[in-house]
N, C-alpha and C positions, 0 to 999 in steps of 0.2 A: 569539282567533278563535272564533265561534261554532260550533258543530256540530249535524249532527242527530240526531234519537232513536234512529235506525238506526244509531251510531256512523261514519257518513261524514262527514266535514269538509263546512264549505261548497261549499271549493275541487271538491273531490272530486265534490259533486253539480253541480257546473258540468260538472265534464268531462264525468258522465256521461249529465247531458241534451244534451250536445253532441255526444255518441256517438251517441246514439237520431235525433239528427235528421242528423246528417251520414246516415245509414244510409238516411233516411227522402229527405234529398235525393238523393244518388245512383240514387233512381227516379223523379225527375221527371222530366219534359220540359225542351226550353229554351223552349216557350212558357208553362210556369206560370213556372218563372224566373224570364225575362221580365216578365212580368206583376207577377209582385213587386219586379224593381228600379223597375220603372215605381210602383207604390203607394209606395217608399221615396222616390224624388225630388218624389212628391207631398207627404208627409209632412213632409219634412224644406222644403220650401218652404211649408208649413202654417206651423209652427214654428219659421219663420228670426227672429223677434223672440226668441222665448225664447232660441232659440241665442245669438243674440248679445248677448244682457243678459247670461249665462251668461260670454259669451267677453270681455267689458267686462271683467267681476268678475274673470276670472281675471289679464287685461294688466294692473287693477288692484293688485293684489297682488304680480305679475311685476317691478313698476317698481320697488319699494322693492328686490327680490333681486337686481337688474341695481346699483343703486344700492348694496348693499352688496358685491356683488363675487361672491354666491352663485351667481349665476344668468349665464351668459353672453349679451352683445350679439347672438350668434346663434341662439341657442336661442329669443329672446326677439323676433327677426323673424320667426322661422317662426310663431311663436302667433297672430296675426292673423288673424279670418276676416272683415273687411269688404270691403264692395267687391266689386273683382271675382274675388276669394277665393270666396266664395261662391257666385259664378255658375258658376265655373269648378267648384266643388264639385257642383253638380248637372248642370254640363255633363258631369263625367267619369262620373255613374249612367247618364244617357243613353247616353251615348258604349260605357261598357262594355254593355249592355243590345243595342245595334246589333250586336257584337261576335257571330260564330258559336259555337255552343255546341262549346267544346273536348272533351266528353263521348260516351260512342260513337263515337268518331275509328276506323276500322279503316287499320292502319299496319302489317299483315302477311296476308295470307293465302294457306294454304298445303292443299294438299291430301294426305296423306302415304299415303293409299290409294285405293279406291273408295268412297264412303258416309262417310270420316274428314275430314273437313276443319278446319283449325287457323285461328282469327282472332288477333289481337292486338289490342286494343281500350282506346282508354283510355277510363280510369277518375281519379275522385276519389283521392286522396290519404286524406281523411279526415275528422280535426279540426286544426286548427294556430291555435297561440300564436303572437301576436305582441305585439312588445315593441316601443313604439315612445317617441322623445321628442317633446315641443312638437308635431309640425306635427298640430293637431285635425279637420284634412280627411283626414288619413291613416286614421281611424278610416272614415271613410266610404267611400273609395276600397278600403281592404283588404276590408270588408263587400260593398263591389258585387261585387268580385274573387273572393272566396269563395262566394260565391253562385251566382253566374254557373258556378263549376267545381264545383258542388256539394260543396262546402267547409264546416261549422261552423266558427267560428271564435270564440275566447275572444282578447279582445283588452286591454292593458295599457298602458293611456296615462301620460306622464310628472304629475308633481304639479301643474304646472305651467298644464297643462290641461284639469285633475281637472272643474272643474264644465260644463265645453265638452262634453268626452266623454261623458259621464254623460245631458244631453241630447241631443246625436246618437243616444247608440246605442239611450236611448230610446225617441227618432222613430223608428229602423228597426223595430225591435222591437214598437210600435204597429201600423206598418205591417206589418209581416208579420202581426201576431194579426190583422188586420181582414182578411185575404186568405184563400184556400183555399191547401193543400197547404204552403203554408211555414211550419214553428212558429218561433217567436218564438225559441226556443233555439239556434238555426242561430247567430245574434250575442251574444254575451255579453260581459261587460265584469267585470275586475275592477281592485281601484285601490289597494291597498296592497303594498310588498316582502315583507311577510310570507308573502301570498296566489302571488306567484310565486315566491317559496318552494319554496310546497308543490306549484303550478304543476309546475315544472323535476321533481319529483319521480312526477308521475303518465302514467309511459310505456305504462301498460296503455291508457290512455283519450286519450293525444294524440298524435299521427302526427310533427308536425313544430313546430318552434319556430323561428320567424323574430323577430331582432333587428334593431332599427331605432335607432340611437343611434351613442353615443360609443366610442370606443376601449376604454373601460372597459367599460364596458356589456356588449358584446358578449362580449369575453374572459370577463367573468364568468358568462355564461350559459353561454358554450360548456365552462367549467369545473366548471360545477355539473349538469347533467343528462346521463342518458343517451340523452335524446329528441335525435335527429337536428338537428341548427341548421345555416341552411340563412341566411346573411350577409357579411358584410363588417366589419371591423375597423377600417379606416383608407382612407379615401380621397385616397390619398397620387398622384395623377395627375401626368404631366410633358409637355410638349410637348418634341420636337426641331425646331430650327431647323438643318437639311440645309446644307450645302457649297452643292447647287443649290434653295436654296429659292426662290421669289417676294418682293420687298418687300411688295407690296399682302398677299399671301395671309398671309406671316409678322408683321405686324402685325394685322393683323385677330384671327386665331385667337387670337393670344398676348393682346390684352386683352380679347377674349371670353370664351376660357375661365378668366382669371382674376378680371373685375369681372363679368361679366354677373349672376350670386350669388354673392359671395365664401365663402359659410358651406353652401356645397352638396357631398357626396363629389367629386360628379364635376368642380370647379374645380381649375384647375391649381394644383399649387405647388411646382413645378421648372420653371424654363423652361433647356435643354440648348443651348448656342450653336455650333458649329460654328467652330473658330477661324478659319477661312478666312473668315467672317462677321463677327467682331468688328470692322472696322475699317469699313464700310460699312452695314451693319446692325441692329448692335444698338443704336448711337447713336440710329435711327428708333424703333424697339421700344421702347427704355428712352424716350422724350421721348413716348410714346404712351401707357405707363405713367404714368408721372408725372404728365399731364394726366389720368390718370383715379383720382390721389390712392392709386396702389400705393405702397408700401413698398419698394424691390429692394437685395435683400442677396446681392452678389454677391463671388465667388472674385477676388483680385487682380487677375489675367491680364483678367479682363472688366472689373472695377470701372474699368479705365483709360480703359473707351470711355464710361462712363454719367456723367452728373451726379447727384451727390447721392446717391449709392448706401450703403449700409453695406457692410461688411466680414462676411461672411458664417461663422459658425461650421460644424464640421464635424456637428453635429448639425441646422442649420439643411436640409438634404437628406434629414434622418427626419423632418422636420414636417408633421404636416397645420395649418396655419395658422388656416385657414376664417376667412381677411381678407385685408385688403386689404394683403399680405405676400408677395414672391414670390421665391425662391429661383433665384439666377442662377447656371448653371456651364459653364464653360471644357469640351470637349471638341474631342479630336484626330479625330475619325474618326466613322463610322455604327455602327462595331462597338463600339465604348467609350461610346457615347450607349446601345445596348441593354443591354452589361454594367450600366451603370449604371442603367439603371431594373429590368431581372430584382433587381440589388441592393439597390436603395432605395425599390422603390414597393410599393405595393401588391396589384397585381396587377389593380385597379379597369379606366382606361381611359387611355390615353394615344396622342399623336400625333405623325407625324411632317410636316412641311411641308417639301415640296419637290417638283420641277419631274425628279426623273431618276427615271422607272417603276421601275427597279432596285432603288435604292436604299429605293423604297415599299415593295417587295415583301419585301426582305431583314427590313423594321423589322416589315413586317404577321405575317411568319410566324415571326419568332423572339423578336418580346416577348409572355412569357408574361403576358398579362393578359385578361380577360373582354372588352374593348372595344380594339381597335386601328383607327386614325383617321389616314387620309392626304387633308390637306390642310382638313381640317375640325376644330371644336373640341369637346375633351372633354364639354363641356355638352349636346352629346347624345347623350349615356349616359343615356336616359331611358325612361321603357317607353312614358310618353305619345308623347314624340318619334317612337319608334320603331315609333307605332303598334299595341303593346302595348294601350291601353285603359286607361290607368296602371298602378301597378305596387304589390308588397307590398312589393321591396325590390331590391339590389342585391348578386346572389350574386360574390363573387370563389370560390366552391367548386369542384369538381370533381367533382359529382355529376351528378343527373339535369340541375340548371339551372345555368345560369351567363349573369350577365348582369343584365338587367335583367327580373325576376321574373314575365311577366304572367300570364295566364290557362295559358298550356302550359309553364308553371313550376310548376302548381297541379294538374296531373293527371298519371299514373303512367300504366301499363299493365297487365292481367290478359290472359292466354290462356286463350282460349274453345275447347273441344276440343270437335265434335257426330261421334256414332259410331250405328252400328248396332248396338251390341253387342261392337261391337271387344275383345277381349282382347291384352293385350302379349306373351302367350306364343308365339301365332301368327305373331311377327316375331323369334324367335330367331334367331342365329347359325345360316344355314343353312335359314332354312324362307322364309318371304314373304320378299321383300323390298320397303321404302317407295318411294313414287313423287315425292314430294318435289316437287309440281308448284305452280309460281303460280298464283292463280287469281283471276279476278274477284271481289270482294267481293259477297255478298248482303246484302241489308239485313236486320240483325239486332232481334232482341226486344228 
């Protein structure tokens, strides 16, 4: 790896022109912002030819790795930017661009004397790494996203992708230097494992690390750094089909959320039967399945209702599949369909179908997962869907975010304390006492 004369790595001086300009965004406006997601979706519509010679070369390459078994059939549909990939690609800079500046939010304010008054105010995060594999619009979407919340961001596309990315984050990068107020170092890009290496290693100069990949992937990140990760491991989702579910409603969901993208976290791959069901039900399900060329590997007790089913192993209920593969299981009850997903899932998004409020209510509040879904399909667990403005990722965390990661998954909080001179001494035990009052918010500097 190259270095510079100053003894900093390259890696190094990424982070810390990424530092300088996060600093530098956090005092914009959102109409300079603005102004520059709009010059990037110019930019990058300037240069949709080169992008997509770029994104040829790289499918090209991709097919021989599919072809030897290197590269998976899924990894390898998300690579695509033709079409309405594309459109969609500048549809979401718009789109985030429309979006309210999540920046100076006041989310407390409190008056704790005469002349003291306390805001809460968000703010930026930082700079944030992200790790992502194949999908080469992600490179864009994360950039609009980071921008927008006054974010730098050093970004890490898979090989796969390498010469997609590379021009993308170009265009952005053009575009921002041809603008006022936003430097080019706000996006950055780096492309070999060596480089997130040393990446994972520099907590002085990066706030947060968002991984965007495989099971591997992730664990391995979150094993190697002290920098905060902020992900999902496994998009291991279930639907429950209820005692009282609907026919119409429990078909629909269940080959929804399993074909709609078979290679996406948030598709199913446990569907939970309700024995009360099997005899009526899931013979519809499974033949709805089948015409949509599923796989279903199901537990004895159910295999009796399906045709053509496999014989389901016990490890077949830890699988994230991400195909056309779907794990079928026998339950007695509403409370042994949650045992077993708090068990065996992930924590991602899962759903319940059925027609008794009760029993929605029982599923909504007691499965620990980032997304719970009554009567609708896991497939949207999406930040776009959810009107997000897309997204950088999909937290199963326990932190500030959880969910589907968009713009107020991208900003933190500082307390703004304005005084007259106040000193703390004056509120000992015994002398003033605080007034602790709500108060209208002022519009702050």
């Amino acid at each position: 790896m190259s270095t510079e004369t100053n003894g900093n790595s390259s890696v190094e001086l990424i982070a810390r022109k990424a530092r300088a300009a996060a600093l530098q965004l956090a005092a914009l406006s959102g109409q300079v912002k603005n102004a520059a997601l709009e010059a990037v979706g110019r930019k990058l519509e300037e240069r949709r030819e080169d992008i997509l010679e770029a994104n040829r070369a790289d499918k090209a390459d991709c097919e021989a790795e599919v072809e030897s078994g290197s590269l998976s059939g899924s990894l390898f549909k998300r690579l695509d930017l033709e079409g309405g990939k594309f459109e969609a690609m500048l549809a979401g800079v718009a789109d985030v661009a429309r979006l309210p500046d999540p920046v100076g939010r006041v989310t407390l304010a409190t008056r704790l004397d005469e002349g003291l008054e306390l805001y809460r105010v968000s703010c930026p995060l930082g700079v944030i790494g992200v790790i992502f594999e194949a999908r080469p619009e992600a490179a864009v979407q994360i950039a609009a996203l980071a921008l927008k919340s006054s974010n730098a961001v050093i970004l890490k596309g898979g090989h796969e992708a390498s010469r997609t990315n590379e021009v993308l984050v170009g265009a952005i990068q053009a575009a921002l230097g041809e603008g006022e107020g936003v430097s080019p170092d706000a996006v950055q890009l780096v492309s070999t494992r060596e480089e997130v290496r040393e990446l994972l290693e520099l907590d002085r100069w990066i706030d947060l690390i968002i991984p965007r990949g495989s099971n591997e992937l992730v664990q391995s990140i979150q094993e190697s750094t002290r920098i905060p990760v902020l992900g999902h491991a496994d998009g291991l989702c279930s639907v429950y089909i209820d005692r009282d579910a609907d026919e119409r409603k429990a078909v629909a969901v269940s080959v929804d959320a399993k074909t709609h993208y078979p290679a996406a976290c948030n598709a199913c791959e446990t569907l939970l039967v309700h024995r009360d069901r099997l005899p009526d039900l899931l013979p519809i399900i499974g033949a709805a399945l089948r015409e949509a060329g599923v796989e279903v590997r199901a537990d004895e007790e159910a295999a009796a209702h399906l045709e053509s089913a496999v014989s389901a192993a016990a490890e077949d209920y830890d699988t994230e599949f991400l195909d056309k593969v779907l794990a079928v299981k026998t339950v007695s009850s509403l409370e042994e369909a949650v045992e077993h997903i708090n068990s065996h899932g992930s924590h991602h998004t899962d759903a319940i179908v059925t027609e008794d409020a009760a029993a929605a209510d029982y599923f909504l509040s007691r499965v620990d997962s980032a997304g719970v879904f009554h009567n609708a399909s896991t497939r949207f667990a999406d930040g776009f869907r959810f009107g997000l403005g897309a997204e950088v990722g999909i937290s199963t965390n326990k932190t500030h975010a959880r969910g589907p990661v968009g713009l107020e998954g991208l900003v933190i909080y500082k307390y703004r304390l304005y005084g007259r001179g106040h000193v703390a001494a004056d509120y000992d035990p015994g002398a003033r006492g605080f007034l602790h009052e709500d108060i209208e918010p002022r519009e702050l500097p």
